[in-house]
N, C-alpha and C positions, 0 to 999 in steps of 0.2 A: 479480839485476838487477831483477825485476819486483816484487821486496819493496821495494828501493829506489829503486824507480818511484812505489809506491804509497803507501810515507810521505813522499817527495817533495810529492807531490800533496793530503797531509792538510795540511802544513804550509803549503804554499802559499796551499789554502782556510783554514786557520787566521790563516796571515796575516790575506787578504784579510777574515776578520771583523772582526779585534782590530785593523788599522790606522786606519779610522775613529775610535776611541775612543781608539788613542792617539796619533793627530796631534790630537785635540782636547784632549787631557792637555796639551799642550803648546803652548795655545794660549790666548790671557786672554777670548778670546770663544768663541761654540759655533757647527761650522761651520754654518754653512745649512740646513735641514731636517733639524739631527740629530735636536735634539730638538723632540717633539710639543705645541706649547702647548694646553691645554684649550681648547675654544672659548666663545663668550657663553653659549651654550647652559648648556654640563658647568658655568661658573662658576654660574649662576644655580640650576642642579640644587644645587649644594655650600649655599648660600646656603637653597634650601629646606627642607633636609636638617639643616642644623647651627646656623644660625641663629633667634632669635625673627621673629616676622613681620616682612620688611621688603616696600622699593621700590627696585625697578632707577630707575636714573638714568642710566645709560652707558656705555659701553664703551670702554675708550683703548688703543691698542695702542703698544708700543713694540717696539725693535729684538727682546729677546729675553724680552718679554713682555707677557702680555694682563692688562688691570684693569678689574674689572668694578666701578662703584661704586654702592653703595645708602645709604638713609639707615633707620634705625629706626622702623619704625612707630609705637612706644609714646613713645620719648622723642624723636625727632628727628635724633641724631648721624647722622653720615656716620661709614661703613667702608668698604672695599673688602677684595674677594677677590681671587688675583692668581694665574694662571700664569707660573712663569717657569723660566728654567734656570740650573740650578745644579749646583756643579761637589763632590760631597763628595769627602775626604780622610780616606785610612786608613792612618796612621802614616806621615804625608806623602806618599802615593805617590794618584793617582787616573786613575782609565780614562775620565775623559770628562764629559760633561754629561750630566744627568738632569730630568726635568722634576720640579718642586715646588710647592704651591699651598700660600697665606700666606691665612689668613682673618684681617681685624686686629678682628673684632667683640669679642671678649674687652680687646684694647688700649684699642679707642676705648670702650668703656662704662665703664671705670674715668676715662678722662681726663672723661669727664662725670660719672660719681657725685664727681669729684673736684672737678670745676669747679662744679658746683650745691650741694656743699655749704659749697663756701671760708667763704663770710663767715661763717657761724654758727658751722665748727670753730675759722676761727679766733679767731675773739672765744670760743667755751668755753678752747681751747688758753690763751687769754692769763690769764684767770678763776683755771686751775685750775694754771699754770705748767709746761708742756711747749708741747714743740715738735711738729709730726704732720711726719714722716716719708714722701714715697711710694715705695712700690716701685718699680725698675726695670721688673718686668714685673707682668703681672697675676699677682692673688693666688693662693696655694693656702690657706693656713691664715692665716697675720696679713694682713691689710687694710691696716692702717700702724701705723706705730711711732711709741712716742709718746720721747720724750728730755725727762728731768727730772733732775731734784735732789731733787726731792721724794717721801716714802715715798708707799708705796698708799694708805694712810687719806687723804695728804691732798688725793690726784688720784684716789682712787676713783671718787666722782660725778662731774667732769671724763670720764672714762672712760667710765662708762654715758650720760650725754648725748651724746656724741658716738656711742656704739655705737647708740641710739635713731634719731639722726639721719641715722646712714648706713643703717640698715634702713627705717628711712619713705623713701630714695629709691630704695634696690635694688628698684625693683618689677618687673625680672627675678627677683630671689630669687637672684642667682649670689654673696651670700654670707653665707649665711642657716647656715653651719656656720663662720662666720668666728671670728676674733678680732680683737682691742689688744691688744700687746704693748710694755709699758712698758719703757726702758730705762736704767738710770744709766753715768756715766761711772765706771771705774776707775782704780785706782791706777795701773796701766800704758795709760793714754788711752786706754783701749779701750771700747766698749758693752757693756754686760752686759745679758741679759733677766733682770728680779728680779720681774714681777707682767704680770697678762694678765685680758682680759677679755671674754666667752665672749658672743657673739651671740647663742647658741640659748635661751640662761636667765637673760641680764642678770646672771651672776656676776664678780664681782673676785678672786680668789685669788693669794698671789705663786709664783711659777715653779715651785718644789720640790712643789708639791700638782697640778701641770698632769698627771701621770702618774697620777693618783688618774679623773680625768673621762678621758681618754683609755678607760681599760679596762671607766669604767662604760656610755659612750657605745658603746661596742664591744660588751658584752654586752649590753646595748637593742638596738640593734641585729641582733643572732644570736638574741636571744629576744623580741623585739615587745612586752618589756613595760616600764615603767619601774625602773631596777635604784637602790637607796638606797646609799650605799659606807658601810662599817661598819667594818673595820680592817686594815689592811698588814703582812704577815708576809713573812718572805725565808725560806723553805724548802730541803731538798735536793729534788729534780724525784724521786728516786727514794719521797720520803713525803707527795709529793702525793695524798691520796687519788685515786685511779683512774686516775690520769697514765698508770701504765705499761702497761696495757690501751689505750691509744689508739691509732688506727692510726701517727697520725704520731710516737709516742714512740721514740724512739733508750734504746737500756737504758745506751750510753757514756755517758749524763747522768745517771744514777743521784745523782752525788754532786755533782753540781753544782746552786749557789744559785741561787734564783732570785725576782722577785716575784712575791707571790698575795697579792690583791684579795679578802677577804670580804664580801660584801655581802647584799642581801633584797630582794625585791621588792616590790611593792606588795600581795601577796596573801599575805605573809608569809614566803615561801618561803628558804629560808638558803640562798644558794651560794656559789659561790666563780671566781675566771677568775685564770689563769695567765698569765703570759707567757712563753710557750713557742711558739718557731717564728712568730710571727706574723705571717710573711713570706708563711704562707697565707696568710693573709685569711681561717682559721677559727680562734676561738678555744676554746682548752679552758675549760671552762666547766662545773664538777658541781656535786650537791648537798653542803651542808658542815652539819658539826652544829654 
């Protein structure tokens, strides 16, 4: 009896946790002080933290959310930062509301680099016979896409003026590892990427060589010094010179192909970088004769 007194009474307290969370599973608003909105304060701390230098402007509160809004010190836009609540979903099932903060400074700087440089790109666009493309969200790698008819050779400079243009106004630098990513139409109506164009070095290349700058970019990177790419071989991973002495080498790849990037440094040096496991974020990288 007094065992089934005592999980009576866990249950009970179990209840009384989990009911909160799921009368508001089952509710299209959050109840009343479930969840904790950040206050002016925490939003303007977020804003210090994560954003270039801005100005508070004001505070607006609504039902199940607070909006701090500032405008950019260097170029002028308005963003805002926002606590609110929000309800996630995990394999359709969810326990409630959570509080969530939305900073739109990434959003709104692109809709400015985008609005400051319209008239120029689009008079280059018109010049050089594509169309500029904007992303739905801000960028990671392509900036925009361009859609043409036309081969690389004859939008290449089309390309680099534009890629010029949009770096003389990114004076955040938020995409200074960017690209152009040109695209033609296919036989089956579709976009295809066939040619890109690399912000960091003013290169045009079409698509099939973008994996060549990926790994030399990567090995600059892991070794600080500038790497030259020199020729591409598909190897088995087990005759990679030194591969299977690495910590992270699996001996199950032994016979599996793979690409290896030969290259030289600037001081002459012959190596070579694999692509293997790259999911580190370290890359193998030896010396090659």
């Amino acid at each position: 009896m007094r065992k089934a007194a005592r999980t009576a009474r866990k249950l009970i307290c179990l209840t009384l946790v989990l009911l909160p969370m799921l009368l508001a599973s089952c509710s299209e608003k959050p109840t009343a002080g479930m969840v904790r909105l950040k206050s002016e304060i925490e939003l303007r701390q977020e804003a210090r933290e994560n954003c270039p230098p801005c100005t508070f402007v004001r505070l607006e509160r609504q039902q199940y959310k607070n909006i701090c809004h500032f405008t950019d010190d260097t170029c002028g836009f308005a963003f805002t930062i926002s606590s609110g609540a929000y309800k996630p979903e995990f394999d359709g099932f969810s326990l409630g509301y959570v509080e969530n903060t939305f900073n739109s400074w990434d959003e709104s700087y692109y809709d400015y680099v985008t609005d400051t440089i319209k008239e120029k790109a689009d008079s280059i666009a018109a010049k050089y016979g594509f169309t500029i493309e904007k992303l739905d969200t801000p960028p990671t790698r392509s900036v925009y896409y361009l859609h043409t008819d036309r081969t690389l050779e004859q939008i290449s400079e089309g390309m680099i003026q534009l890629g010029m243009l949009i770096k003389r106004t990114d004076v955040h630098h938020k995409y200074k590892k960017g690209e152009l990513w040109a695209k033609h139409r296919t036989e089956r109506n579709t976009w295809e990427e066939f040619a890109f164009y690399r912000f960091k070095d003013d290169v045009t290349d079409v698509a099939d060589n973008s994996d060549i700058y990926y790994y030399m970019d990567s090995a600059e990177e892991q070794l600080g010094v500038k790497c030259i790419f020199d020729r591409k071989a598909e190897m088995k991973e087990g005759e990679i010179p030194g591969l299977s002495s690495w910590k992270y080498y699996d001996t199950a790849d032994d016979n599996r192909v793979t690409s290896v990037y030969f290259f030289h440094t600037e001081a002459g040096q012959k190596k070579l970088i694999a692509n293997y496991q790259t999911d580190q974020n370290v890359y193998y990288i030896a010396d090659a004769e």
